[in-house]
C-alpha positions in Angstrom: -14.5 -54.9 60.4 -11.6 -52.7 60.4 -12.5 -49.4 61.5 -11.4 -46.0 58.9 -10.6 -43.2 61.1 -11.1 -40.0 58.9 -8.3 -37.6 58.9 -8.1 -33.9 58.8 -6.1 -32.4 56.4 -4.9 -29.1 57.6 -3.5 -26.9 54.8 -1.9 -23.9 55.5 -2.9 -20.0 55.2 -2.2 -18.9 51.7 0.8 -16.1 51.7 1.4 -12.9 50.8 4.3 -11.6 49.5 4.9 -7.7 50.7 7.5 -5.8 48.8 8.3 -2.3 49.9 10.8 0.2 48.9 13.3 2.3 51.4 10.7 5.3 52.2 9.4 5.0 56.0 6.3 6.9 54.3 5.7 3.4 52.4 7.0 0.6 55.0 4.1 1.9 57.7 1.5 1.0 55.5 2.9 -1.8 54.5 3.4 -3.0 58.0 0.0 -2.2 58.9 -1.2 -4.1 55.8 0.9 -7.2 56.6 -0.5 -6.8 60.1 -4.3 -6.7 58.9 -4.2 -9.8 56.4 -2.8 -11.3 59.4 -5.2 -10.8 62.2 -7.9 -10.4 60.3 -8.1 -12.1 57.1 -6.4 -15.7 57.7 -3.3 -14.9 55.7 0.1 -15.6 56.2 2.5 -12.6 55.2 6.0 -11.8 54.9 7.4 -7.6 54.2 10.3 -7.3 52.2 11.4 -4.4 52.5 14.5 -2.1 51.2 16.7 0.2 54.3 18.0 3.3 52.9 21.5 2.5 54.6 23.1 -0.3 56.2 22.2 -1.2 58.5 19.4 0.8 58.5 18.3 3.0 61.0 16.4 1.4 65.1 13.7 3.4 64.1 13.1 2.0 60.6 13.8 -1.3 62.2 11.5 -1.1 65.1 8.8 0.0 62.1 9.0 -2.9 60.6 9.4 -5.1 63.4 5.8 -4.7 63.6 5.2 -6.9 60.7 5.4 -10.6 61.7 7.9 -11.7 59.5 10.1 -9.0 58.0 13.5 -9.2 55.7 15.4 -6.5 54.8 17.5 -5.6 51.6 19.8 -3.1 50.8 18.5 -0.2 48.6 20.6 1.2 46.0 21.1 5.1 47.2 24.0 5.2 44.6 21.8 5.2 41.7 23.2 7.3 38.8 20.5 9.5 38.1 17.7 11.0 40.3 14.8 8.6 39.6 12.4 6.9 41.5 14.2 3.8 41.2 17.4 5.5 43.7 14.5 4.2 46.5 14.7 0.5 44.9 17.3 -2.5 45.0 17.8 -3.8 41.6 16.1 -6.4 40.2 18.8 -8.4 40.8 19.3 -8.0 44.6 15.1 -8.1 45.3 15.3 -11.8 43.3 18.4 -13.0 45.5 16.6 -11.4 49.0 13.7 -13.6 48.3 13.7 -17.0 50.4 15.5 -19.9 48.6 12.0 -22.2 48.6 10.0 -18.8 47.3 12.7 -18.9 44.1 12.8 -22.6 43.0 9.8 -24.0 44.6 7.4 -21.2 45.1 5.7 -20.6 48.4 4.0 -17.5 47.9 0.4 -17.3 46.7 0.5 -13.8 45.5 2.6 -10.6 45.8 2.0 -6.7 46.5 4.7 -4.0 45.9 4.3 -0.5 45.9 4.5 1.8 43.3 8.2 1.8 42.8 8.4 -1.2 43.2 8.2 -2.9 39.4 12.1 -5.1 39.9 10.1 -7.0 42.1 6.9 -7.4 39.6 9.6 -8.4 37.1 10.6 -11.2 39.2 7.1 -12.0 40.2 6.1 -12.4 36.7 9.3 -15.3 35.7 7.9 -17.0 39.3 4.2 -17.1 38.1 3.0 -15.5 41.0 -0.1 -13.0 40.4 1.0 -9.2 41.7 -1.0 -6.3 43.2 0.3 -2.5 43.7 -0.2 -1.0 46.9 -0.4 2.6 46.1 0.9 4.7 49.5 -0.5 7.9 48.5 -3.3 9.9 47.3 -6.4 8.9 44.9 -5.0 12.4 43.2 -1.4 11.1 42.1 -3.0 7.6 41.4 -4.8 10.1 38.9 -2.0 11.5 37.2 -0.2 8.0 37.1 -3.0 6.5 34.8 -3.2 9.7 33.0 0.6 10.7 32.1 1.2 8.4 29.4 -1.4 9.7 27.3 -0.7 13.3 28.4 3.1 11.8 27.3 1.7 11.1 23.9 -0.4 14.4 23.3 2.5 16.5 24.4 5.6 14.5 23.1 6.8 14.6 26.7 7.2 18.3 27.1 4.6 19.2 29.9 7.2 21.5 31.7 6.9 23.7 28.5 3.1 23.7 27.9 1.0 27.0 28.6 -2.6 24.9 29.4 -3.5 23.2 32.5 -3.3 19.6 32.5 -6.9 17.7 33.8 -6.5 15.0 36.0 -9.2 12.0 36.7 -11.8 13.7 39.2 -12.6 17.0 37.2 -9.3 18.7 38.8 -6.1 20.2 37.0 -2.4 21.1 37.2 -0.2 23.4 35.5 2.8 22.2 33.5 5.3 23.6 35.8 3.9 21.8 38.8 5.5 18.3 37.3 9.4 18.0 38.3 11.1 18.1 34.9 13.9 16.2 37.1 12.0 13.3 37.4 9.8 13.0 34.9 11.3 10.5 33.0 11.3 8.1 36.2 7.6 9.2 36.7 6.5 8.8 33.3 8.3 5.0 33.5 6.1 4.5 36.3 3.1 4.9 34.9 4.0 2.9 31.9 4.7 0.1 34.2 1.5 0.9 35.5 -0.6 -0.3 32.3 0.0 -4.2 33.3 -1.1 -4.2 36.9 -4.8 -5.4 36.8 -5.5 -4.2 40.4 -4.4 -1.3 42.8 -4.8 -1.1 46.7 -5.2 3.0 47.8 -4.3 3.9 50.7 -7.3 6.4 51.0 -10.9 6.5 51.7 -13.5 7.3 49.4 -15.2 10.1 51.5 -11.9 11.6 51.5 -11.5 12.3 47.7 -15.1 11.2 46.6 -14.9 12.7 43.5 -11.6 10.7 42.3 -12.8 7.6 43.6 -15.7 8.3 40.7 -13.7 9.0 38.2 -11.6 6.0 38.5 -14.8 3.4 38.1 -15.1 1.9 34.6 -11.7 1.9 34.0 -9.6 -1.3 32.8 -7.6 -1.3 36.0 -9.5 -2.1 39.7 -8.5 0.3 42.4 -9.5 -0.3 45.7 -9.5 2.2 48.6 -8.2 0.2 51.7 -7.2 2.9 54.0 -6.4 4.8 55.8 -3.7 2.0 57.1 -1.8 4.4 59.1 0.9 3.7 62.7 -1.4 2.2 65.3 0.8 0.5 67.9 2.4 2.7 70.7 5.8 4.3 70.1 7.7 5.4 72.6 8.0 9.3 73.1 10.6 11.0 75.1 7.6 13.8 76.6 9.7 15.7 79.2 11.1 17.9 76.2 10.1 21.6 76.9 8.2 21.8 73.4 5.8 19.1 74.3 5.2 20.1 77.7 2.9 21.0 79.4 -0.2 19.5 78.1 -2.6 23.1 77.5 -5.3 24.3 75.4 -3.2 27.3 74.5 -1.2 26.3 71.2 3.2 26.9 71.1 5.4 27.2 68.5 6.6 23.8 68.0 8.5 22.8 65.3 8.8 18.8 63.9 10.9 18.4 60.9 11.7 14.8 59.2 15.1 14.7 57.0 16.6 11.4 56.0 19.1 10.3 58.3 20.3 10.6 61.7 22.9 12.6 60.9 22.1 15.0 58.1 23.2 18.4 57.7 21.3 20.9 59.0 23.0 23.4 56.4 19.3 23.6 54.7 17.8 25.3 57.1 18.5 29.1 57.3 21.0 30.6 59.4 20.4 31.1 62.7 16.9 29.3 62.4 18.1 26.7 65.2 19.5 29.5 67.5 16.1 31.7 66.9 13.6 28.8 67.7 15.3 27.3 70.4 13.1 27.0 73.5 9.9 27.7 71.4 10.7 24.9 68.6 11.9 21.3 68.2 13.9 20.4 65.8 14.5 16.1 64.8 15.8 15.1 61.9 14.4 11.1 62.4 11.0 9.8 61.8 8.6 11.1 64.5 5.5 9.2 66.0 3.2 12.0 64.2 0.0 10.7 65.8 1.2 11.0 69.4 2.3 14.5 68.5 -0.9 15.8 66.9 -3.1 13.9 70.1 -1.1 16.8 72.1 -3.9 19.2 72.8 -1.4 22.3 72.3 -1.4 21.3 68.8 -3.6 24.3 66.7 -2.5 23.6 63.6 -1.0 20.7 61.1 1.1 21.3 58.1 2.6 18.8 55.8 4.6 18.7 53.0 3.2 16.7 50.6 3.1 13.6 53.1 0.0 11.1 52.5 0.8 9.4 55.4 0.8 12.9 57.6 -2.4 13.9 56.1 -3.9 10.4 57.0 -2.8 10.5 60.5 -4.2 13.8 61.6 -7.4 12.7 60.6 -7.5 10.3 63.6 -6.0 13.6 65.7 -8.9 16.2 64.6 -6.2 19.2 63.9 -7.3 21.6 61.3 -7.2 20.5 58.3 -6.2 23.4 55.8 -8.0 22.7 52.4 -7.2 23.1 48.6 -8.7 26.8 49.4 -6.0 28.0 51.6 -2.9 25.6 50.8 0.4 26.8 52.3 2.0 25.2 49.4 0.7 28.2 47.0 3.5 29.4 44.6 3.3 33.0 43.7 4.8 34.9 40.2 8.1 33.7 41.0 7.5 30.2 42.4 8.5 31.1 45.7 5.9 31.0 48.5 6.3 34.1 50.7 6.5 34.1 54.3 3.8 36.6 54.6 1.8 33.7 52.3 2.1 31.2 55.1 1.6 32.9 57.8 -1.7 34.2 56.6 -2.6 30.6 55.8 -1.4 29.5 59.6 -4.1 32.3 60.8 -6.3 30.8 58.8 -5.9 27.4 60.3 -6.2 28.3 63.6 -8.5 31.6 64.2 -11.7 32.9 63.2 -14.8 31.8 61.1 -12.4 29.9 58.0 -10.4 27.9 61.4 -13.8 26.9 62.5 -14.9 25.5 59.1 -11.9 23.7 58.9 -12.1 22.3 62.2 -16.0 20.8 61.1 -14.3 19.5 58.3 -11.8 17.3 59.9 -14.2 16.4 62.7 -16.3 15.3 59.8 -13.5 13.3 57.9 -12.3 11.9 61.4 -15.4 10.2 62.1 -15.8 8.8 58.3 -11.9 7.6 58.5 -13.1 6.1 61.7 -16.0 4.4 59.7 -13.9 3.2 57.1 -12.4 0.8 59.2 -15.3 -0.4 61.2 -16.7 -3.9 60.5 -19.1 -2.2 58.1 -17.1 -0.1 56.7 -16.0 0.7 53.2 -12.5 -0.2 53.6 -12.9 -2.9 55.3 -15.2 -4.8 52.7 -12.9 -3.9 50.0 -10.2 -5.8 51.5 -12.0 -8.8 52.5 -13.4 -9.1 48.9 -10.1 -8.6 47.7 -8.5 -11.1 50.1 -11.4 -13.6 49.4 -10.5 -13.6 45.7 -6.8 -14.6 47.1 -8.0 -17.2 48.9 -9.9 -18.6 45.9 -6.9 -17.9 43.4 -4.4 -19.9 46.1 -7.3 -22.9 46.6 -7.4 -23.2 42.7 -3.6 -23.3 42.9 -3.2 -25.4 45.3 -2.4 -23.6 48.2 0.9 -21.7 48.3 2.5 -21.7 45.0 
């Protein structure tokens, strides 16, 4: 009798599409997302991702080198108005970047973009190919993205003229004037676009905004906290500059700013302000490695812009953390904050009884963030339900699409 040797058939790891737009404050994520599904889930994943110029910049390369299999496309920085969409290739270009056998045979079991990133959704829809959106920042503007188009439709559009305070998911509020009125229209798009997406990543943690988190249960989209994914891997750090040196309790007057480009104007800044902080203060107008920065132990105090990703990675560093309280950001009667304004929130941050409550507060959140990421923890189990559902969706499909 003939003997039947059984064979094994091997399929392969279902893939992930990644689709990011031309802001480093997105790609990082998105790299470290690509990374996770990778070593930890069983997936295969390939970034797409849009540069800002061409070709774009070593360190935005280097970035997202870090993802396995990366491909770059040209953003469109010559959009004609000042939308969210300036960040964004056309539809057009995202279809053609996509790899030959993704557009006529299909390879990909399933697609993320970020929030800007809805050319690409468009394109995912003709291909069949089911779509998640990765949201890159806060629970808080997730809030107001599910919210504007029915604020839209109460106040015909004109927030930027309204005397009441606008409440947002998670019992908290803005004021009219607070929403750009020069990109409204390309927020309020957004959020439109918003209503067909059936589930959301967050790049949070729901012991950092517990009280959004809540709010957002019940509703008819899934959002699931997944973070913090923040920079990870070792970047190299030129540490012999005199504003990082020596390594002392005693904090210095360092100063780390971020503009796009390597070779922006400084004429932003006011005059004399390099020539005044010269010896005391750095000045780079690149990306930074934050986390290395805020690990320095000179480091008393951490203000941000309005940079998730800078508010996630000092959690790791355990810097004082100012809160809503004593926000630098506050706008007075004229909508200018003073200098006196932030310097009395700096002293805040870093002396007395209101710096030692901060400092509880982001020892507290650093060991939850911590936690979050564990085996056990709550981030963690949200992404492997959610990639176990792509597993099940690709198996039904038969593997990659």
């Amino acid at each position: 009798m003939e003997e039947v040797q059984e064979r094994t058939v091997v399929r392969p790891c279902p893939r992930v599409l990644l689709v990011c737009s031309s802001c480093t404050g997105h790609l990082i994520p998105f790299a470290e997302l690509s990374r996770c599904l990778v070593a930890d889930h069983s997936l295969a994943a390939t970034l797409l991702f849009a540069a800002a110029t061409s070709p774009p910049p070593a360190q935005y390369l280097s970035l997202a080198a870090s993802a396995l299999d990366s491909r770059d496309t040209h953003a469109d920085r010559d959009h004609p108005d000042l939308s969210w969409r300036a960040f964004w290739p056309d539809r057009d270009r995202v279809g053609s970047s996509l790899p030959d056998s993704a557009v006529w045979g299909g390879v990909f079991a399933l697609a993320v973009t970020d929030m800007i990133g809805t050319p690409a959704l468009v394109v995912m829809v003709e291909l069949g190919v089911p779509s998640y959106v990765f949201f890159t920042s806060p629970w808080m503007a997730l809030s107001l993205f599910l919210r504007l188009p029915e604020l839209d439709i109460l106040c015909f559009g004109e927030h930027h003229d309204a005397t009441e305070s606008i409440f947002l998911l998670g019992y908290t509020s803005i004021h009219a004037h607070e929403l750009l009125s020069e990109s409204y229209v390309g927020m309020l798009s957004m959020a439109e676009e918003f209503r067909g997406v059936d589930n959301i990543l967050v790049n949070t943690f729901r012991d950092l905004e517990p009280a959004v988190g809540d709010s957002l249960e019940g509703l008819e989209v899934l959002v699931h906290p997944v973070g913090p994914l923040v920079l990870t891997r070792s970047v190299s750090m030129d540490w012999d500059h005199e504003s990082l040196r020596p390594d002392q309790d005693t904090s210095s007057g360092s100063f780390f700013g971020a503009t796009q480009g390597e070779e922006t104007s400084m004429d932003f800044l006011p005059k004399g302000f390099i020539e005044r902080t010269k010896g005391i203060g750095l000045m780079i107008q690149a990306w930074v490695p934050q986390s290395s920065i805020l690990a320095h132990t000179s480091v008393g105090c951490f203000i941000t812009h309005s940079g998730w990703n800078s508010s996630l990675e000092k959690q790791h560093m355990n810097a004082s953390m100012l809160e809503v309280q004593v926000w630098v950001a506050t706008v007075g009667p004229n909508r200018f904050t003073s200098k006196e304004e932030v310097a009395t929130a700096i002293h805040h941050g870093m002396e007395g009884e209101e710096s030692k409550k901060m400092m509880k507060r982001a020892s507290e959140l650093k060991e939850k963030s911590e936690h979050a990421l564990s085996k056990v923890g709550c981030s963690t189990q949200a992404l492997a339900q959610i990639t176990d559902t792509w597993k099940q969706v690709a198996g039904a499909n038969g593997g990659n699409r």
